[in-house]
C-alpha positions as CSV (number, residue, x, y, z in Angstrom):
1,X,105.5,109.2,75.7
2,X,105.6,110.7,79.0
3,X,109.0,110.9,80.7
4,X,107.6,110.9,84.2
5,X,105.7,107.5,83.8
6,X,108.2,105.5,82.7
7,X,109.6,102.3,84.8
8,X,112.9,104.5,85.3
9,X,111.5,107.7,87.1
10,X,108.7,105.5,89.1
11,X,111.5,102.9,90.7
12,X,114.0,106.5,91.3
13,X,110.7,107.5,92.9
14,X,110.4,104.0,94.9
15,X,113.9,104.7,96.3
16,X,112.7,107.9,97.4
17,X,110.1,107.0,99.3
18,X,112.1,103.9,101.1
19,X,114.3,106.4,101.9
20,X,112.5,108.9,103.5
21,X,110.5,106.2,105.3
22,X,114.0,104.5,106.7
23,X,114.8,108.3,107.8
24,X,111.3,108.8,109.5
25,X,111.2,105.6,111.3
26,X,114.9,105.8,112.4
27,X,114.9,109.4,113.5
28,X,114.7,108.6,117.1
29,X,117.8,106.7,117.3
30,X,120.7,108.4,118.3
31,X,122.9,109.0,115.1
32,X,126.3,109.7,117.0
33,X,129.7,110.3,114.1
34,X,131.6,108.4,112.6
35,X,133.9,107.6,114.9
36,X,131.7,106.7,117.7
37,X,128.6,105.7,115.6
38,X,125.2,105.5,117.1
39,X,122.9,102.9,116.5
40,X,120.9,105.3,113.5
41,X,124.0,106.1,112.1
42,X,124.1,103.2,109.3
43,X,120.3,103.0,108.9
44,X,120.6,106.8,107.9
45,X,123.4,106.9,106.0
46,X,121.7,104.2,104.0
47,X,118.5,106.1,103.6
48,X,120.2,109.2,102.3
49,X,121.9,106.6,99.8
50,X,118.7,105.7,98.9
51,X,117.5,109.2,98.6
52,X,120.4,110.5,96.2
53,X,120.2,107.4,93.8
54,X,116.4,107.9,93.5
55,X,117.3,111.4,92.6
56,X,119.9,110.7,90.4
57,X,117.6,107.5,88.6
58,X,114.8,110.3,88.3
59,X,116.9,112.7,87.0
60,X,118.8,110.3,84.3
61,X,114.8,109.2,83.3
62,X,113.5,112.6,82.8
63,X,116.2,113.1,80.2
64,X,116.5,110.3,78.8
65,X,113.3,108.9,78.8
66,X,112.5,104.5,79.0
67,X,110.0,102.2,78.9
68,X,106.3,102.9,79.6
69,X,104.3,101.6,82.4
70,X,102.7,98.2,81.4
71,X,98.9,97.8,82.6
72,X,98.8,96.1,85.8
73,X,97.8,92.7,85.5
74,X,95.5,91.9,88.7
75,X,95.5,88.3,88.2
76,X,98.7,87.2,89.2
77,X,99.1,90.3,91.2
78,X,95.6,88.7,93.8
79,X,96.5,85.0,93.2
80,X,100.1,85.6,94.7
81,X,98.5,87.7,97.7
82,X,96.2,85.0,97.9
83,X,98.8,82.8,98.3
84,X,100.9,84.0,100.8
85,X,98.0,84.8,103.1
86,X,97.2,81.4,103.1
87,X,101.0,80.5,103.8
88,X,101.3,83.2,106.6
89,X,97.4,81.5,107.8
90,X,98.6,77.7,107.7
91,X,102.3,78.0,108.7
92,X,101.9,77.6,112.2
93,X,98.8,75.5,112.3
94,X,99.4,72.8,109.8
95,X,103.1,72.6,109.1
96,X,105.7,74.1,106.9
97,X,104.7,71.2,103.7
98,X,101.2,71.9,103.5
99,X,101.9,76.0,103.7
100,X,104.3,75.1,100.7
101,X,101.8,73.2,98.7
102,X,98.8,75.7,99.0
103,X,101.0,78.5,98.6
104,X,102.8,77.0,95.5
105,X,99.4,76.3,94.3
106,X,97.5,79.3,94.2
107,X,100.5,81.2,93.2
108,X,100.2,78.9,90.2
109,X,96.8,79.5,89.0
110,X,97.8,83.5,89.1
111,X,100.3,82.5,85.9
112,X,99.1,82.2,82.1
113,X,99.7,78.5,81.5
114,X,98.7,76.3,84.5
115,X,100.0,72.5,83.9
116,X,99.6,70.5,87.0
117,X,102.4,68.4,86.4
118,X,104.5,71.2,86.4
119,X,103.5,72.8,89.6
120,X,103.4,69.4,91.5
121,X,107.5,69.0,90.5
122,X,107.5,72.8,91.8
123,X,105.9,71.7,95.2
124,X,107.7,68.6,95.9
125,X,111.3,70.1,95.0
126,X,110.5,73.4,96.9
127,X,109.3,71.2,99.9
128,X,112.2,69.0,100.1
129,X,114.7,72.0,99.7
130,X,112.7,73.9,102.4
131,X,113.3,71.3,104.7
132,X,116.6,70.9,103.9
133,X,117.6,74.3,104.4
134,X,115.7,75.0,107.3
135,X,115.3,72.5,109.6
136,X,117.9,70.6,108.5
137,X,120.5,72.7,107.7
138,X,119.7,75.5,110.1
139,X,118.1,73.5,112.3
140,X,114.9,75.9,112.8
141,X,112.8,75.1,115.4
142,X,110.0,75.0,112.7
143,X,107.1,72.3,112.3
144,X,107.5,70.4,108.9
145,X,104.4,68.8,108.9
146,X,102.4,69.4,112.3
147,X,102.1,66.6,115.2
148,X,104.6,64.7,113.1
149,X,108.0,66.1,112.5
């Protein structure tokens, strides 16, 4: 098995690459020390975090070894996209319920065992504890179901 291709060295590598994105995109803000920190200050000292635990996950993997790569399964992976397009698409225009109930659905048929009971139980509960939490209980200026609430 190749050490460089298992799930251990490619997330170290993940963290890498956050990291050195956080540092690129933050590198105009003014860093200031510690004692008078600037507003980049905790956004890079966070990044190089991120940067010396992807080093030290890459390292530990390359020794060590893990578990290989499993095959991308493009299914789920599109039906999920899919899914959250729509919700991003339908949000504003119909209301937060029907977002919730097409994105809950397509998500659904990106899974191995589709039973429609099941996912209707997974849209009502995730719509009434959607509403709950954010209109309700954060009282977000968001439409629940548009024209109507």
């Amino acid at each position: 098995m190749n050490r460089f291709l298992s799930k251990d060295f490619l997330s170290g590598l993940m963290f890498i690459a956050f990291g050195l994105i956080a540092i690129y995109f933050g590198q105009k803000l003014a860093q200031g020390t510690a004692v008078r920190m600037g507003p980049g200050y905790v956004p890079r000292m966070l990044s190089y975090i991120l940067l010396g635990l992807g080093a030290l996950i890459c390292v530990v993997a390359a020794v060590s070894g893990g578990e290989p790569v499993e095959k991308l399964k493009w299914k789920p992976l599109t039906m999920v996209t899919i899914g959250i397009v729509c919700f991003a698409l339908l949000f504003e225009r119909a209301g937060l319920l029907p977002a919730l109930v097409v994105l809950v659905f397509i998500s659904s048929l990106g899974g191995e065992e589709f039973k429609l009971t099941e996912v209707i139980g997974n849209m009502i509960v995730l719509a009434i504890l959607c509403t709950i939490v954010f209109k309700v209980g954060l009282g977000m200026n968001i439409s629940v179901i548009q024209g109507v609430w």
